[in-house]
C-alpha positions as CSV (number, residue, x, y, z in Angstrom):
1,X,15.5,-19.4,-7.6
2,X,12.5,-19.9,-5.3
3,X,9.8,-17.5,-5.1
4,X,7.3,-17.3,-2.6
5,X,3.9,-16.1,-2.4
6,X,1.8,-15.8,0.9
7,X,-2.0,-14.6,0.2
8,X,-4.8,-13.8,3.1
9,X,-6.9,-16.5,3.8
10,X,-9.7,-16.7,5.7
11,X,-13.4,-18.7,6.6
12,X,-16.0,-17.8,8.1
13,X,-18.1,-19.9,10.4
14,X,-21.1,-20.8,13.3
15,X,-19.8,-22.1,16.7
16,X,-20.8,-25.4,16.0
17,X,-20.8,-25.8,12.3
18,X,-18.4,-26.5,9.6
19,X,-16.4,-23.5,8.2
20,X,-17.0,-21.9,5.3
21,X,-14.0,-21.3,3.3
22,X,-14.0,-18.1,1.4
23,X,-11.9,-18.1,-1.0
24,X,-13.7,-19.8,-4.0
25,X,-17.0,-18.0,-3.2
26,X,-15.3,-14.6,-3.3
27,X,-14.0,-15.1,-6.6
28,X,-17.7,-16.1,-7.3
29,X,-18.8,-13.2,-6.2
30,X,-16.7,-10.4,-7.5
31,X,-17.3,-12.4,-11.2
32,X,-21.0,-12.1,-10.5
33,X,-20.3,-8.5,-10.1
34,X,-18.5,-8.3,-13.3
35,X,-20.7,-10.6,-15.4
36,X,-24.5,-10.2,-14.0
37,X,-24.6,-13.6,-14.3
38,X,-24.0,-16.9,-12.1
39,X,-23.8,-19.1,-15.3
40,X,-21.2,-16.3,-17.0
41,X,-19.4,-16.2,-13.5
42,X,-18.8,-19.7,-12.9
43,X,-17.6,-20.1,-16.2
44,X,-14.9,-17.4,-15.6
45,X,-14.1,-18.6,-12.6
46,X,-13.6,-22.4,-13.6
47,X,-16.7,-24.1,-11.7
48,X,-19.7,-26.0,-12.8
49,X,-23.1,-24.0,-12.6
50,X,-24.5,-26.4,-10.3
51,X,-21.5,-26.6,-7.9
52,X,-21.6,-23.0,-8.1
53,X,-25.3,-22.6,-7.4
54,X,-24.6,-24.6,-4.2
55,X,-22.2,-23.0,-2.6
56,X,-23.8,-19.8,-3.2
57,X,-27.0,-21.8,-1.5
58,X,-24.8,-22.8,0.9
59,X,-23.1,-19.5,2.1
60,X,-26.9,-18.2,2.2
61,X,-28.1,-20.9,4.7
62,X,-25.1,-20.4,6.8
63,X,-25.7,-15.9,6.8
64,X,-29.4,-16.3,6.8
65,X,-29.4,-13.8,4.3
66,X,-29.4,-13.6,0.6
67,X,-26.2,-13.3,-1.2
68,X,-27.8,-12.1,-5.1
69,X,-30.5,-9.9,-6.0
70,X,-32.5,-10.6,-9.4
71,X,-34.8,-8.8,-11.7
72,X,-36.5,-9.4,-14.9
73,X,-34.3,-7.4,-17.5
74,X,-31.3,-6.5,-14.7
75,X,-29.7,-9.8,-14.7
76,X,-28.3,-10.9,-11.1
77,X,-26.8,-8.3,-8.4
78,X,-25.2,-8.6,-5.2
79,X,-26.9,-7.9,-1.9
80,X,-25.7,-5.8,0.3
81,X,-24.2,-8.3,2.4
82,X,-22.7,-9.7,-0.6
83,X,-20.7,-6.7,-1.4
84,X,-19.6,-6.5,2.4
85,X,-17.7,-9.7,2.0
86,X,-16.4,-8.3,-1.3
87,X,-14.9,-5.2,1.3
88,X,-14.2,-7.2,4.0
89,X,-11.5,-9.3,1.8
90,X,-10.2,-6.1,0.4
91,X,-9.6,-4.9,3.9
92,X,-7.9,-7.9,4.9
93,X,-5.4,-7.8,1.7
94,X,-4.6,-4.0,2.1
95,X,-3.6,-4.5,5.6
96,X,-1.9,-8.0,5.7
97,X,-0.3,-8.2,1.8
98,X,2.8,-5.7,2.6
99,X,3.5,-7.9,6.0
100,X,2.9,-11.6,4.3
101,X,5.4,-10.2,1.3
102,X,7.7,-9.7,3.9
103,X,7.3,-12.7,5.2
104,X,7.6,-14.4,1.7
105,X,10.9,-12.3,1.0
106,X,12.4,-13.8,4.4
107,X,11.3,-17.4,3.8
108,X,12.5,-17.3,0.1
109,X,16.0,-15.9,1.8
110,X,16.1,-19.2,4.5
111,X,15.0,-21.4,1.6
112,X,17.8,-19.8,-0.7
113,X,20.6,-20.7,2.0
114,X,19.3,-24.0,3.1
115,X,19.6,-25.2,-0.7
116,X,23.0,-24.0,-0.7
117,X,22.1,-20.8,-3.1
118,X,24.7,-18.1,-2.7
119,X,23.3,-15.5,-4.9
120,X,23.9,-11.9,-4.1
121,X,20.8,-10.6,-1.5
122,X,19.9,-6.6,-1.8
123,X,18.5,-5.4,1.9
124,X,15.7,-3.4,1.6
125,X,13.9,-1.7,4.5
126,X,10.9,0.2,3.2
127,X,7.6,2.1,3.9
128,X,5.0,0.7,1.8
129,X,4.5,2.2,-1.4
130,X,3.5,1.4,-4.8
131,X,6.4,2.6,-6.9
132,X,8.4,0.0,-4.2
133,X,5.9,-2.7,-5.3
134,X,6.2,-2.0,-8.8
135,X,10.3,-1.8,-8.6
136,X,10.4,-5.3,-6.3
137,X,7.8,-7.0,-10.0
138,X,10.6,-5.6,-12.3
139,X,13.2,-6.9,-10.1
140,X,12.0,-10.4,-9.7
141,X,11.3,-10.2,-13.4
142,X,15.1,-10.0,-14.0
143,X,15.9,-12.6,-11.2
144,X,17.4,-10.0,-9.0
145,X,17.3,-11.1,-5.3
146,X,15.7,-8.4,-2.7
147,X,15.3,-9.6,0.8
148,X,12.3,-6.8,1.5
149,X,11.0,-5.8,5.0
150,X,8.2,-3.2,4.7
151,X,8.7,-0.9,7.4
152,X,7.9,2.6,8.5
153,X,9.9,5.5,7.0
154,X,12.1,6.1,10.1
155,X,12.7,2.4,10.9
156,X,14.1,2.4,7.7
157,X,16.7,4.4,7.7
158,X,17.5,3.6,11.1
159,X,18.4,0.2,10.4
160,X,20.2,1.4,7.0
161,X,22.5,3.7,9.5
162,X,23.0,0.4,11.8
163,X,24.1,-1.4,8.6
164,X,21.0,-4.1,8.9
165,X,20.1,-3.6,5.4
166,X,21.5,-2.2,2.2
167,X,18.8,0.3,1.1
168,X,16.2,2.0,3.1
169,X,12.8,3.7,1.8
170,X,11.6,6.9,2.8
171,X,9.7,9.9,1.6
172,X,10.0,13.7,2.2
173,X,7.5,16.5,1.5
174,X,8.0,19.5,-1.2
175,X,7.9,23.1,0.2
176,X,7.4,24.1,3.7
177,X,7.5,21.1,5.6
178,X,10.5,19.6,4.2
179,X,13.2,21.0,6.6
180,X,11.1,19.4,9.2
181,X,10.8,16.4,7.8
182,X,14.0,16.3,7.1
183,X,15.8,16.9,10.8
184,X,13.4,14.0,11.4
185,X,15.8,11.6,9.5
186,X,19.2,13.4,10.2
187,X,20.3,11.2,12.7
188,X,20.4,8.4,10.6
189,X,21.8,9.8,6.9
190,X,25.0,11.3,6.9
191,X,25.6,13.5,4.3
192,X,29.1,12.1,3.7
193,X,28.4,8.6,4.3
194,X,24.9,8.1,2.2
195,X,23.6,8.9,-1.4
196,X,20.0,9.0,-2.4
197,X,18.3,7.5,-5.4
198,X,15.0,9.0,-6.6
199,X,12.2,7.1,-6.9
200,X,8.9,8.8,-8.0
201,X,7.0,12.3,-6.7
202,X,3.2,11.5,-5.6
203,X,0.7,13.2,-4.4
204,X,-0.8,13.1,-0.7
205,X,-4.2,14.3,0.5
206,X,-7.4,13.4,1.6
207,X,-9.6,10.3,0.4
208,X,-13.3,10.8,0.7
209,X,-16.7,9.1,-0.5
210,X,-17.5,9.2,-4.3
211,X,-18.9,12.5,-4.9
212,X,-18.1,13.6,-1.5
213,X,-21.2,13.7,-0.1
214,X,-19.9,15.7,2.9
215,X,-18.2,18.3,1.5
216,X,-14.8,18.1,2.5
217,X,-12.3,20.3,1.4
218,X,-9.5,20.2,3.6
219,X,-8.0,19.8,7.0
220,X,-9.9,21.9,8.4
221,X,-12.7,19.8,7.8
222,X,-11.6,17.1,10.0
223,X,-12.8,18.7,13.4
224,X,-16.0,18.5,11.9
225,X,-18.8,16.6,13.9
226,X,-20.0,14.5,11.1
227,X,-16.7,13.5,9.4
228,X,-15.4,10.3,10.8
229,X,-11.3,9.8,10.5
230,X,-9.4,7.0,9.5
231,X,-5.3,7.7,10.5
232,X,-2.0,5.7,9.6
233,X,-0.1,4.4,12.1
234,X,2.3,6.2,14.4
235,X,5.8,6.6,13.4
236,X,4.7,6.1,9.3
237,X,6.2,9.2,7.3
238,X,2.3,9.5,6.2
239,X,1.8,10.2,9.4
240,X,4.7,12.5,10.2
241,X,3.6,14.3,7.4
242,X,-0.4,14.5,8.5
243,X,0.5,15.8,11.7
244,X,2.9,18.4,10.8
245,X,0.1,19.8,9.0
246,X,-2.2,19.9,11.3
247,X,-0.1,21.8,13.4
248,X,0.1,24.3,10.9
249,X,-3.6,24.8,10.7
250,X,-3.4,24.1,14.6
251,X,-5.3,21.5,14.6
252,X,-5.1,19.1,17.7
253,X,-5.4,15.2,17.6
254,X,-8.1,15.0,20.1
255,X,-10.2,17.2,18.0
256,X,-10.8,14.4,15.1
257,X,-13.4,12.0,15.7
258,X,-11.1,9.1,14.4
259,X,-7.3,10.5,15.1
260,X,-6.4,7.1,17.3
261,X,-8.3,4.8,14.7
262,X,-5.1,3.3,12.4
263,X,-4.2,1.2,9.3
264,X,-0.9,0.3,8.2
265,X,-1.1,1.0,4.6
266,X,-2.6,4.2,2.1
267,X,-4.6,1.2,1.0
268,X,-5.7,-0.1,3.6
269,X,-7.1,3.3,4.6
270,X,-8.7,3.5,1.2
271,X,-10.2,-0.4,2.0
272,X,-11.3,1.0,5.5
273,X,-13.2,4.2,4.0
274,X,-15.0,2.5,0.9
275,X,-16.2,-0.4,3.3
276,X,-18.3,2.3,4.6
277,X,-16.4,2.4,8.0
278,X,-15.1,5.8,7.9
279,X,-15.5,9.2,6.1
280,X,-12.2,10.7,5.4
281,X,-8.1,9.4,5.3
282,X,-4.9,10.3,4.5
283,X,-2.3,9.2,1.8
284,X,-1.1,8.9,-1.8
285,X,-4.0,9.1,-4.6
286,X,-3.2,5.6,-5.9
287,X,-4.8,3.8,-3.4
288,X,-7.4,6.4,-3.4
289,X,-8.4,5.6,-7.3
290,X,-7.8,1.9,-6.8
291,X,-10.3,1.7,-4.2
292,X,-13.0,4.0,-6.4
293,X,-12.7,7.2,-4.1
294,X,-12.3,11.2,-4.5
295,X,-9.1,12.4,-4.1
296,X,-8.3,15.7,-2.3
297,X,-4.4,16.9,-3.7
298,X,-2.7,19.1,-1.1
299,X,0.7,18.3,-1.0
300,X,3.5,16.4,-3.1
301,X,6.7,14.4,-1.5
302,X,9.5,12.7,-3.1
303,X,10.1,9.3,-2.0
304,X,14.1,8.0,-1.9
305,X,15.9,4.8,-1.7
306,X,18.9,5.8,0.7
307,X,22.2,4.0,0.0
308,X,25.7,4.1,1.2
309,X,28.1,5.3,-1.1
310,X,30.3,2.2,-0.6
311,X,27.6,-0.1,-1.7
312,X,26.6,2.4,-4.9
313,X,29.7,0.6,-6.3
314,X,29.0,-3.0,-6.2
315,X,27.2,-4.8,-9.5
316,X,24.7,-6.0,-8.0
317,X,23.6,-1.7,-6.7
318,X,24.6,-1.2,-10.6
319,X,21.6,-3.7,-11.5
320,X,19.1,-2.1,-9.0
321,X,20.1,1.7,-10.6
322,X,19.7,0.3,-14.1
323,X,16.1,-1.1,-13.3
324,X,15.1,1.9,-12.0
325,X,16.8,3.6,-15.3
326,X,14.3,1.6,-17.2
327,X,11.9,3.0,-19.8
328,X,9.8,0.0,-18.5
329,X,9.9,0.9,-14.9
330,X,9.7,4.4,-15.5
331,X,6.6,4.1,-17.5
332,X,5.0,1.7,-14.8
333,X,5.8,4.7,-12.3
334,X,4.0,7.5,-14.3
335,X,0.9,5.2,-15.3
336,X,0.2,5.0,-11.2
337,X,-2.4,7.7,-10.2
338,X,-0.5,10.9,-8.8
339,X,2.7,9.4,-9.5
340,X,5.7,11.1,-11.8
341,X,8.8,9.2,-12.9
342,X,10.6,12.4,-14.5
343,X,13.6,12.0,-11.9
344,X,13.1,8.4,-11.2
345,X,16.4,6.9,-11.2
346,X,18.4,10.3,-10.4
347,X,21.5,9.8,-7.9
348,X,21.6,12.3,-5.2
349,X,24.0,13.8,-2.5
350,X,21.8,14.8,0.5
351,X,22.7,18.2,0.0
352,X,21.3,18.0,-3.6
353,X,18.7,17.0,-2.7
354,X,17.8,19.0,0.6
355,X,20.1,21.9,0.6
356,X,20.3,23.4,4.3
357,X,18.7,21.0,5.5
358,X,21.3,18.3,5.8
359,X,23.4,19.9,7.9
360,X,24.3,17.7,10.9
């Protein structure tokens, strides 16, 4: 079976000039970071010193800037601008990686059927999450087909209700705001039609600076003059979530300097905030730790892959359950920051898993 793999790409260049491709003198740079050293780092990264002494030269010529810093005794660092680039190809991967795996999921499926391969295709609509990432590397691992679309929370269970794909992603706070939550996604799960299989609980909250140098402490912070917000995008559970808690604290939108300013992924918010570009986000404490920020805990969810009942019974469901049964995914699960795999793999009714609150 064909598998594809789309990455970001991108170069940088004057009006008239020749463009400078960045890929090679990223990996350069972030093994300069690592090392301290341009010999060490072209070794790592597979280049000669003295081709990777020019392209460093290069780059600078074309910035007018200095990409390195060096000192007697503290080896080489990165200038500023430097680590910008660093950021700036972060930023790109958080926010394009879920839509090019979609993309490479849909192209591996055209490829499949124009080779004539008829293996069995799982559907799977999904907000983007990493206990979703690290189920889809297990399942490719084991050769087991999923055509993924990474999509917002409601989207996917819409298109599960319409019968456009065989699982749909979606996540639901603990406590107070679940019933709302819940009514939200009603009209597409039928409590007699659908079943839910538990992924992972993780914890949302509020990303801020190392050390938060502002002093944030919660929501209420957010109308603050000085705090700059970074939002997901509308119709995302994250931010179905977000908003219902601001309305608790009543909290209006036009009252955060930031509200209307969106990313499309918890790490791309993360990206967003430690390129220096905003103060304060939303979202799971993953992409939080990946990305080197403090983590602010106020609320947990459980996030579900819906499924109808029918298709619970075919082998090919029987695989996914078992992978998600695995000691090996289920130790993946709990080693991701704010994640816990105790229930991972648990088959629910709605009304297990919701009480009231599925009531149509």
């Amino acid at each position: 079976m064909l598998k594809v793999r789309i990455n970001p790409h991108w170069e940088i260049t004057h009006a008239d000039g020749e463009p400078l491709d960045t890929t090679v003198l990223l990996s350069l740079l972030r093994a300069i970071e690592e090392s301290g050293s341009i010999a060490r780092a072209a070794e790592i990264v597979g280049l000669s010193y003295r081709y990777a002494w020019g392209l460093l030269r290069s780059a600078e010529a074309l910035f007018g800037h200095s990409l390195m810093q060096t000192g007697r005794g503290r080896g080489t660092r990165l200038s500023a601008l430097a680590d910008k680039l660093i950021w700036a190809d972060r930023r790109v991967a958080a926010r394009l990686s879920p839509t090019l795996d979609s993309l490479a999921s849909e192209l591996e499926t055209e490829l499949g059927k124009t080779m004539g391969q008829t293996a069995s295709v799982i559907r799977l609509d999904a907000s983007h999450g990493f206990a979703v990432a690290a189920f889809l590397r297990q399942a490719s691992e084991l050769d087991l087909k999923i055509d993924l679309r990474y999509r917002n929370s409601t989207d996917a269970v819409a298109a599960l209700s319409r019968r456009e794909s065989d699982m749909a992603g979606f996540h639901v706070p603990r406590g107070e705001f679940e019933a709302q939550a819940v009514e939200r996604y009603s009209k597409w799960l039928d409590p007699k039609a659908h079943r839910l299989i538990h992924l992972a609980v993780r914890a949302q909250g509020l990303f801020v600076n190392p050390g938060n140098p502002l002093g944030v402490r919660g929501l209420d912070d957010l109308v603050r003059k000085d705090v700059h917000f970074v939002n997901r995008q509308a119709g995302s559970g994250t931010r179905m979530l977000l908003e219902l808690m601001l309305a608790q604290h009543k909290i209006l939108p036009g009252q955060i300097n930031g509200f209307e300013s969106t990313e499309f992924t918890h790490s791309a918010v993360a990206a967003y905030i430690a390129s220096g570009m905003a103060d304060v986000g939303f979202g799971v404490g993953t992409a939080a730790h990946r990305f080197k920020l403090d983590f602010i805990p106020l609320i947990k969810e459980r996030y579900f892959f819906a499924i109808s009942s029918e298709a619970l019974e075919q082998p090919q469901m029987q695989h996914v359950v078992a992978v998600l049964r695995s000691e090996s995914f289920r130790n993946e699960v709990n080693q991701l920051h704010g994640y816990d795999a105790s229930e991972t793999g648990t088959i629910l009714t709605l009304a297990e898993a919701f009480g009231h609150a599925t009531k149509r």
